[in-house]
N, C-alpha and C positions, 0 to 999 in steps of 0.2 A: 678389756676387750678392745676398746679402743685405744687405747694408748701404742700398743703394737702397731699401728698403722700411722703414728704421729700423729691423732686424729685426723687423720687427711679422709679417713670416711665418714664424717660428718657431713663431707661436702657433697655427695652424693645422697640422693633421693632412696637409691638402694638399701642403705644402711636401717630407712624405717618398718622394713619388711623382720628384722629382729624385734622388733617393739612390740608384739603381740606372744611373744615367748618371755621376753623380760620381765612383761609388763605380769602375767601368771604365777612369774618365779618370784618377784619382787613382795607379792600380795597376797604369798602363799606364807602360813604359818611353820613352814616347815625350816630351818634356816639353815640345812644344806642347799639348799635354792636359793640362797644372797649369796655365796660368793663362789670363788673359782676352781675349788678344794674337788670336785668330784666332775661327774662324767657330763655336765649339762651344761656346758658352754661349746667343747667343739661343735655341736651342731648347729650352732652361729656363725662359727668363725668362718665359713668360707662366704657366706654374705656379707660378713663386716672386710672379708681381702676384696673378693667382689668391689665391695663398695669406694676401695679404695683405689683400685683399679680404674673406674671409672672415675673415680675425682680426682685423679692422674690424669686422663684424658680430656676432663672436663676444662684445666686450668689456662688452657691456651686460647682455648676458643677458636681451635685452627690454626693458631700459630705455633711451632712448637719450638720456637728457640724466642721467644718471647725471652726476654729477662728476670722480669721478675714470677715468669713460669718456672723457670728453671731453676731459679733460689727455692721457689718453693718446696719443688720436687724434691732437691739435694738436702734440704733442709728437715723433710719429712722425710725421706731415707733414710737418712743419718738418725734423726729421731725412732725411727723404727728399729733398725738395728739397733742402737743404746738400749730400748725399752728391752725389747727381745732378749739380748745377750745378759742384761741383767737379771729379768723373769725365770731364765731358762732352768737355773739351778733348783728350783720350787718344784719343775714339772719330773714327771716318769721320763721324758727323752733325753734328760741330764745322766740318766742311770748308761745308758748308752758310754761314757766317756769314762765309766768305773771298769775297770778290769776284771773286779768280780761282776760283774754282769755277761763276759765271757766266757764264764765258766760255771759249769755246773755245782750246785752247792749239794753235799754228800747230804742231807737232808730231804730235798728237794728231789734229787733222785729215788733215795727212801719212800718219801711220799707217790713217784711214780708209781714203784712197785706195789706197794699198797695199792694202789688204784686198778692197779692191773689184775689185784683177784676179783674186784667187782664184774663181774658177768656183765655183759650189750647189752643193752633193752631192758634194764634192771630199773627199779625204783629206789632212786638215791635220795638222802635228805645230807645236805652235808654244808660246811661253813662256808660264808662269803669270800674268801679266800679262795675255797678248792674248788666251787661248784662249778664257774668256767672251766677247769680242766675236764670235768664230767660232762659237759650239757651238748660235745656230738657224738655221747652214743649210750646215753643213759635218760632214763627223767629225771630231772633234778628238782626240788627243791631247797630251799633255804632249811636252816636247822632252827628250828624257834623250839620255846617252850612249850608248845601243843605240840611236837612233831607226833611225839607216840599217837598222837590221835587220828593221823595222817597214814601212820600203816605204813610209809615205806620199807622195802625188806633189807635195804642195806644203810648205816648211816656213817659217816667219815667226817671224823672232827681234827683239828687240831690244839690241843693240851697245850701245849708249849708256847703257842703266841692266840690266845683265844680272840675270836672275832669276837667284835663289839655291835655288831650287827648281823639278825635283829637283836640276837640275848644281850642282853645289858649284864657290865661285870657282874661276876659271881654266879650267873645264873648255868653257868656251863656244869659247872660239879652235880647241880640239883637237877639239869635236863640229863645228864650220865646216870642218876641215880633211877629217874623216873621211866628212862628206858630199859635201865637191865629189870627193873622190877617191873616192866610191861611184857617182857617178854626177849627182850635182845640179850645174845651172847656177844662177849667177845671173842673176835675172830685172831685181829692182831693188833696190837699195842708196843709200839716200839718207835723210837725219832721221836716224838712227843705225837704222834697222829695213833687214833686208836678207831678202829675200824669193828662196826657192830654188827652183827644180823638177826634178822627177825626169824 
């Protein structure tokens, strides 16, 4: 998090306002919360640019062609940029620069249309993958091994690249089994997405 900024937001007073989100994530047993892999650092990073912003401004003390302000700045620019440009390939914004990312994957649109016989206002239980495509105009839930017990009336999985969250491998075939014998048909099955209702 830092590093993207040449640590230059160290030097800012700002930067300790992350320290009580860290400090949670750091001391929590959970160890998607130690590193950078998921969704729970951008809501730092604009305190740590903040912060760096300000230890930009801080470095002159009024002067702003100071000399050795000016080494510093270029110096942590340049470090910023290196850090960044090498990180970038790690993140989902590197997908931006693939050309299949322009274009629709005939999959993917499959998956639409599946989606699109789910009825508004439906109760969906469906994988970590697809639930965002449902969650502005359905209820969704996640697909765990209790769903049947949850009742939802429609559930959408994907077969072909199975979510590992919440079900841990293998559990996908045994929560398919426990649903059709709770009461779910299949509706449609085709792409590897197979589409239930209660």
């Amino acid at each position: 998090m830092l590093a993207v900024t040449g640590c230059l937001a160290l030097r800012s007073p700002i930067v300790l306002l992350t320290a009580p989100t860290l400090a949670w994530r750091f001391l929590s047993n959970n160890p998607a919360y130690w590193g950078t892999a998921y969704q729970y650092s951008p809501v730092l990073m604009p305190l740590v640019f903040a912060a760096c912003g300000d230890a930009l401004a801080r470095l002159d003390g009024g002067a702003p062609r100071r000399p050795p302000a000016v080494a510093i700045r270029r110096i942590g620019l340049v470090v910023n940029l290196v850090v960044t440009g090498w990180l970038l390939p790690d993140y989902p914004l590197w997908t931006l620069a693939r050309s299949e990312f322009w274009h629709t994957d005939a999959r993917i649109a499959a998956a639409h249309e599946i989606m699109a016989e789910i009825p508004d206002n439906a109760t969906v239980a469906a994988g970590n993958q697809l639930v965002p495509q449902l969650t502005d105009r359905d209820a969704v839930s996640l697909l765990s091994s209790q769903t049947p017990a949850k009742h939802p009336v429609w559930v959408l999985i994907d077969t072909e690249y199975p979510d590992d969250f919440p079900l841990r491998t293998g559990q996908q075939a045994q929560t398919i089994s426990k649903l059709e014998y709770g009461g779910y048909h299949i509706v449609t099955d085709r792409d590897g997405y197979l589409l239930l209702k209660r």
